[in-house]
C-alpha positions as CSV (number, residue, x, y, z in Angstrom):
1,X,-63.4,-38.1,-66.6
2,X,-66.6,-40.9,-66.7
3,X,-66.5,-44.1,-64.8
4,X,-66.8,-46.0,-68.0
5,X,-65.1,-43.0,-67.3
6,X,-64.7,-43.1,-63.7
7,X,-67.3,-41.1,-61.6
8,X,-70.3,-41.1,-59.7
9,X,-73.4,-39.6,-61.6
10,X,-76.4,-39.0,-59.7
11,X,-78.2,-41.8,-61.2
12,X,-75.9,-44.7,-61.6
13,X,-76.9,-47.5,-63.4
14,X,-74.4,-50.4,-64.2
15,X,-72.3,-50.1,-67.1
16,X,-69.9,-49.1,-63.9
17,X,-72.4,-50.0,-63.6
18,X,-71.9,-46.3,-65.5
19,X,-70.9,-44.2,-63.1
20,X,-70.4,-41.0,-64.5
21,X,-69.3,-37.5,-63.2
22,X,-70.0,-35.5,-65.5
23,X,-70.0,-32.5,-68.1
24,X,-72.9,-32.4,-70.0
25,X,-73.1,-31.7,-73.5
26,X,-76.1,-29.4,-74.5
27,X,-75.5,-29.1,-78.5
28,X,-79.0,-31.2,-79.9
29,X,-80.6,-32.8,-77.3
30,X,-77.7,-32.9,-74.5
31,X,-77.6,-31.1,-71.4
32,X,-75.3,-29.0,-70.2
33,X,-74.7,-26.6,-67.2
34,X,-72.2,-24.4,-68.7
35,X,-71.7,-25.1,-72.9
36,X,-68.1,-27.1,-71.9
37,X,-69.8,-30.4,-72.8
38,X,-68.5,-34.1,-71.7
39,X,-68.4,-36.3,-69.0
40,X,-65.8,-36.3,-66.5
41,X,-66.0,-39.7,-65.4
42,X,-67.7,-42.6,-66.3
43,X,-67.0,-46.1,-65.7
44,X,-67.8,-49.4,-67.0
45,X,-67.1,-52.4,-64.8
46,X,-65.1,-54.8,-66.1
47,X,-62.4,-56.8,-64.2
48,X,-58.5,-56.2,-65.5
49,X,-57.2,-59.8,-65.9
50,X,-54.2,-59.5,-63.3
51,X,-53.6,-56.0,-64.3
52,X,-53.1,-54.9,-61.2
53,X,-49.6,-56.7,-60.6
54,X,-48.0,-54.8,-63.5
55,X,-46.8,-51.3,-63.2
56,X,-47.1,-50.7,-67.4
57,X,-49.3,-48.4,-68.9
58,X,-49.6,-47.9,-72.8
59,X,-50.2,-44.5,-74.5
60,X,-51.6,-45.0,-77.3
61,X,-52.6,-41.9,-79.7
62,X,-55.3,-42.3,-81.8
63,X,-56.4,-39.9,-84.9
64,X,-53.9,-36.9,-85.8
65,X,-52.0,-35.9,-83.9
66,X,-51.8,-33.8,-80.6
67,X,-48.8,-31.7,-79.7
68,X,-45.8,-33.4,-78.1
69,X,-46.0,-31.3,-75.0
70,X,-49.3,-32.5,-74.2
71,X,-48.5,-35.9,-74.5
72,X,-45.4,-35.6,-72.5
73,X,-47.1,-33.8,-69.6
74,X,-50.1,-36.3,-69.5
75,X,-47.2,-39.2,-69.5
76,X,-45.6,-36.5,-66.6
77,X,-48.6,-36.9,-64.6
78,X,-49.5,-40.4,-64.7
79,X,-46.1,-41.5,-63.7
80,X,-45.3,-38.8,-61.3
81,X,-49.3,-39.1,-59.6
82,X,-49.8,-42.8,-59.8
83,X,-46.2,-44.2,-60.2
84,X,-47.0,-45.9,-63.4
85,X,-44.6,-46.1,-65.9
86,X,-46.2,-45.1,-69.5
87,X,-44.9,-46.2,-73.2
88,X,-46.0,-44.3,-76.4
89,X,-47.6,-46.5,-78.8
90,X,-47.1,-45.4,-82.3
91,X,-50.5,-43.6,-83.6
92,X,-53.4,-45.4,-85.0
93,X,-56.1,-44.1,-87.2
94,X,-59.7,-44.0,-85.3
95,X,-61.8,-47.1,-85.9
96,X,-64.7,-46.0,-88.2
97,X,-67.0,-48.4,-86.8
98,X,-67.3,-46.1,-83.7
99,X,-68.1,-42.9,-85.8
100,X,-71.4,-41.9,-84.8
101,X,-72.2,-40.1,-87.6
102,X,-75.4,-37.9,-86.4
103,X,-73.5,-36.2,-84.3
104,X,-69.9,-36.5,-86.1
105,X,-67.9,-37.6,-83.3
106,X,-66.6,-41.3,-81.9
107,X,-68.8,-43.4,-79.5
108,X,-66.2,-43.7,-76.5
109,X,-67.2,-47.3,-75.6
110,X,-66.3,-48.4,-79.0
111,X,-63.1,-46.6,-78.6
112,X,-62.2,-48.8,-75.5
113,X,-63.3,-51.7,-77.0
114,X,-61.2,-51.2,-79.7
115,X,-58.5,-50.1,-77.0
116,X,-58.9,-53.7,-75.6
117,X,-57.3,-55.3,-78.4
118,X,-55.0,-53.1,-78.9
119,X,-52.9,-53.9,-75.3
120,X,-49.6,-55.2,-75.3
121,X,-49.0,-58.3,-73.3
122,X,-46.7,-57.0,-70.9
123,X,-49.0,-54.2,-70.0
124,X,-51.6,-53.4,-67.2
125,X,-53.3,-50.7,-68.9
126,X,-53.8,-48.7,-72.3
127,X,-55.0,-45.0,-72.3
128,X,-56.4,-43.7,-75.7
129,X,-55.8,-39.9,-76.3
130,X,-57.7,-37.9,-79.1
131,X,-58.2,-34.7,-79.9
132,X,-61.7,-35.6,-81.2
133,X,-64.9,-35.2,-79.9
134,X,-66.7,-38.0,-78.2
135,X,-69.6,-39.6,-76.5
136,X,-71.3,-42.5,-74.7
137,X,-75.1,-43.0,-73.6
138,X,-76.0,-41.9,-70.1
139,X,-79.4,-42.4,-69.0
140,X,-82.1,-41.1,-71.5
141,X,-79.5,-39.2,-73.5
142,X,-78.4,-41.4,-76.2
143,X,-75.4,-39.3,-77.2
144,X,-73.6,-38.0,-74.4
145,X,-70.4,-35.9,-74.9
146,X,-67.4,-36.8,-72.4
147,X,-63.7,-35.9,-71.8
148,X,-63.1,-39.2,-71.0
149,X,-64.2,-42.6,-70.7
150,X,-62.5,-46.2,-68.3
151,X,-63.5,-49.4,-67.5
152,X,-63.7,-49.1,-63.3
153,X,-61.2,-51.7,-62.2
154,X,-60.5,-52.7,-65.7
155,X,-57.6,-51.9,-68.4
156,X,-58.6,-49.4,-70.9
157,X,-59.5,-45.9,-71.0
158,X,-59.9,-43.0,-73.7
159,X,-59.6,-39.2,-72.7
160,X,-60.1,-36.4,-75.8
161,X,-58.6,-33.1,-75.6
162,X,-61.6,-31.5,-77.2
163,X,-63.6,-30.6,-74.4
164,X,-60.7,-29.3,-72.5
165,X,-60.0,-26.2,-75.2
166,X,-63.0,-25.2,-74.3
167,X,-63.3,-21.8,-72.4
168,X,-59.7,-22.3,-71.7
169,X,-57.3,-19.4,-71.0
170,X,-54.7,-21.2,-73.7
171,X,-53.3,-24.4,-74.6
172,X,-51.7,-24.4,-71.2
173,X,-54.6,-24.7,-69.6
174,X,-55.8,-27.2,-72.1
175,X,-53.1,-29.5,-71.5
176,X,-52.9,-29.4,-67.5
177,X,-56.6,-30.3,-67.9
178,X,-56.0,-32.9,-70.1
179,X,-53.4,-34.3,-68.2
180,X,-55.5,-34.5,-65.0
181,X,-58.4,-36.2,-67.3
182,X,-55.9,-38.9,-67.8
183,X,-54.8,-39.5,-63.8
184,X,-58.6,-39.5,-63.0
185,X,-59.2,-41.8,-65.7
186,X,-56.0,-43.9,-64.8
187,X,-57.9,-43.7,-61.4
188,X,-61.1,-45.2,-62.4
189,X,-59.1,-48.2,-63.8
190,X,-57.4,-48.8,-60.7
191,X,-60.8,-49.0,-59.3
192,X,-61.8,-45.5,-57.7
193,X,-65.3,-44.4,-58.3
194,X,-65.9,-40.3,-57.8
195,X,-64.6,-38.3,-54.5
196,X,-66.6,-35.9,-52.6
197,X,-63.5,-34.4,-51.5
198,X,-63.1,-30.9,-53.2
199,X,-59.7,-30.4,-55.0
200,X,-59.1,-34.7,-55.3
201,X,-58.6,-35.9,-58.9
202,X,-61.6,-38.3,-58.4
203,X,-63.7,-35.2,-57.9
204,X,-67.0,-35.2,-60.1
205,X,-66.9,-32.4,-62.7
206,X,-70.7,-31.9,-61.9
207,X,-71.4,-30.3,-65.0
208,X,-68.3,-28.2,-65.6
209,X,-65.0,-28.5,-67.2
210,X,-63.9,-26.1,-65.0
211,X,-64.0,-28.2,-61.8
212,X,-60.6,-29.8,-62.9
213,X,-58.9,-26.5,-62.8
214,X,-59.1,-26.7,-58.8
215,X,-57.5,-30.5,-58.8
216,X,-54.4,-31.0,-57.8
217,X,-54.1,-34.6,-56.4
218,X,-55.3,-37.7,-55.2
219,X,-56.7,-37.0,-51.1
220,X,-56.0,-39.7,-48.4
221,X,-59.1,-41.4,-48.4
222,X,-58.2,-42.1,-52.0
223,X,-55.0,-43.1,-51.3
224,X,-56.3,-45.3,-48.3
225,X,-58.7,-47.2,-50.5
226,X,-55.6,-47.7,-53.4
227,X,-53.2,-48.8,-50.6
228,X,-56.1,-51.0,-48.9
229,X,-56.5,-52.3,-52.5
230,X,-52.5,-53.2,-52.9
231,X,-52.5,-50.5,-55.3
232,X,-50.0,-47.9,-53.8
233,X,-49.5,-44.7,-55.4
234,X,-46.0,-42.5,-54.5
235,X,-46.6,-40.7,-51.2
236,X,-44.8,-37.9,-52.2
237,X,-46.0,-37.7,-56.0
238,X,-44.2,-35.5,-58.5
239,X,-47.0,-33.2,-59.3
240,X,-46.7,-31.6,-62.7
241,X,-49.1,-28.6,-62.3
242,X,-49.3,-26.0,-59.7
243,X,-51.7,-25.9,-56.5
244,X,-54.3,-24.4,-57.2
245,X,-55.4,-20.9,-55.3
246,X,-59.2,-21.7,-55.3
C-alpha cells in the first residue's frame, strides 16, 4: 500500500503530497530491506468529486487474469472491512502508454490515471488489480516498485499481486495479502494516511512485505478519524482472514 498509495514515508513530499509506506524494490538501482520489493502505501492528493456520499466501489481487473478466489476475497474484504459494496468490471488490457520499458513493468500513476476515466458514474471509487509488476517515483529513485498505489482522499487506486507471491508460504498467503493491500489502499482513498498502531491496515510496511501478515483491521483511532470524517466503517466488520498470532 502507497499513499498515491496511502502511507506515510519518512520523507513526504506532495504527490500525497506522496506519502508512501513502503517496500522497497532493490533490483537496479532500488532499495530494499528484504528483496520483497514495492511500496505499501503511497498517496497522491487529489480531491474525490462527492465520492464520499456513494457507497460503490468498482473492481476493475486489468491485464490477464488473476484467479477467481483472489478476486472474490479482495471484494470479501473491502465490503466486509469498509462496508463498501464492490462490482466487477469486465477486464481491460493494460494501457501501453504506462509500460515503462527499462524496467518492464507499468508506471502505477499512469495506471490510476487511466483508472480515472475508467469510473462508472454511479461509483465512488475504482480499484485496479494486476498481477503485474509496478512502480512510481519516490524521492531520488525514479523507478520505485509498489504493491499498491491511491489517490489520498481521491477515487482511484491500483494494487498488483506481484509483490505479494513473494516469500509467501502459498497462494493463500498471497491472496490474504493482497486482499489487505486493497482495504489499505481503499483506506488511503477515504483519506487515511499511514498508522503507527502495530497490527492496523494503515500500518506502514517499512520495507517489508511481511508487515501485512500481522494486519488484521482497521484500529479506533482509524475508525475515529473515518467516523469524524462522515465516513463510517461497520463496527463489527466481517473480517475475512484470521487474527494474527504475532
Amino acid at each position: 500500500m502507497a499513499q498515491n498509495h496511502g502511507g506515510s514515508c519518512r520523507n513526504r513530499r506532495s504527490v500525497r503530497g506522496v506519502i508512501c509506506t513502503g517496500e522497497l524494490d532493490r533490483d537496479a538501482q532500488d532499495l530494499d530491506h528484504d528483496g520483497s520489493g514495492g511500496i505499501w502505501a503511497l498517496a497522491a492528493r487529489r480531491p474525490a468529486a462527492s465520492a464520499s456520499e456513494r457507497r460503490l466501489l468498482y473492481v476493475q481487473p486489468l491485464g490477464g487474469e488473476l484467479p477467481g478466489p483472489d478476486v472474490a476475497l479482495v471484494r470479501e474484504g473491502l465490503t466486509g472491512i469498509i462496508g463498501i459494496e464492490t462490482r466487477l468490471l469486465p477486464r481491460a488490457d493494460l494501457p501501453a502508454a504506462a509500460y515503462y520499458q527499462p524496467r518492464r513493468r507499468y508506471r502505477a500513476e499512469k495506471l490510476l490515471d487511466f483508472l480515472d476515466g475508467r469510473l462508472p458514474a454511479d461509483g465512488a471509487r475504482i480499484l485496479g488489480l494486476t498481477g503485474v509488476d509496478i512502480s512510481t517515483t519516490k524521492g531520488a529513485v525514479y523507478d520505485w516498485g509498489l504493491l499498491g498505489l491511491g489517490r489520498l482522499d481521491g477515487a482511484s487506486s491500483v494494487i498488483s499481486e506481484f509483490r505479494c507471491r513473494r516469500r509467501s508460504g502459498g497462494p493463500a498467503q498471497a491472496r490474504e495479502r493482497l486482499a489487505k493491500v486493497a482495504v489499505h489502499e481503499a483506506g488511503h482513498t477515504l483519506g487515511l494516511e499511514h498508522c503507527l498502531n502495530r497490527g492496523c491496515l494503515m500500518e506502514d510496511a517499512e520495507g517489508r512485505v511481511a508487515t501485512c501478515d500481522r494486519e488484521y483491521d482497521f484500529c479506533a483511532r482509524c475508525r475515529g478519524i473515518l467516523a469524524a470524517a462522515g465516513r463510517p466503517i461497520p463496527p463489527s466488520p466481517k473480517i475475512p482472514w484470521p487474527r494474527p498470532s504475532n
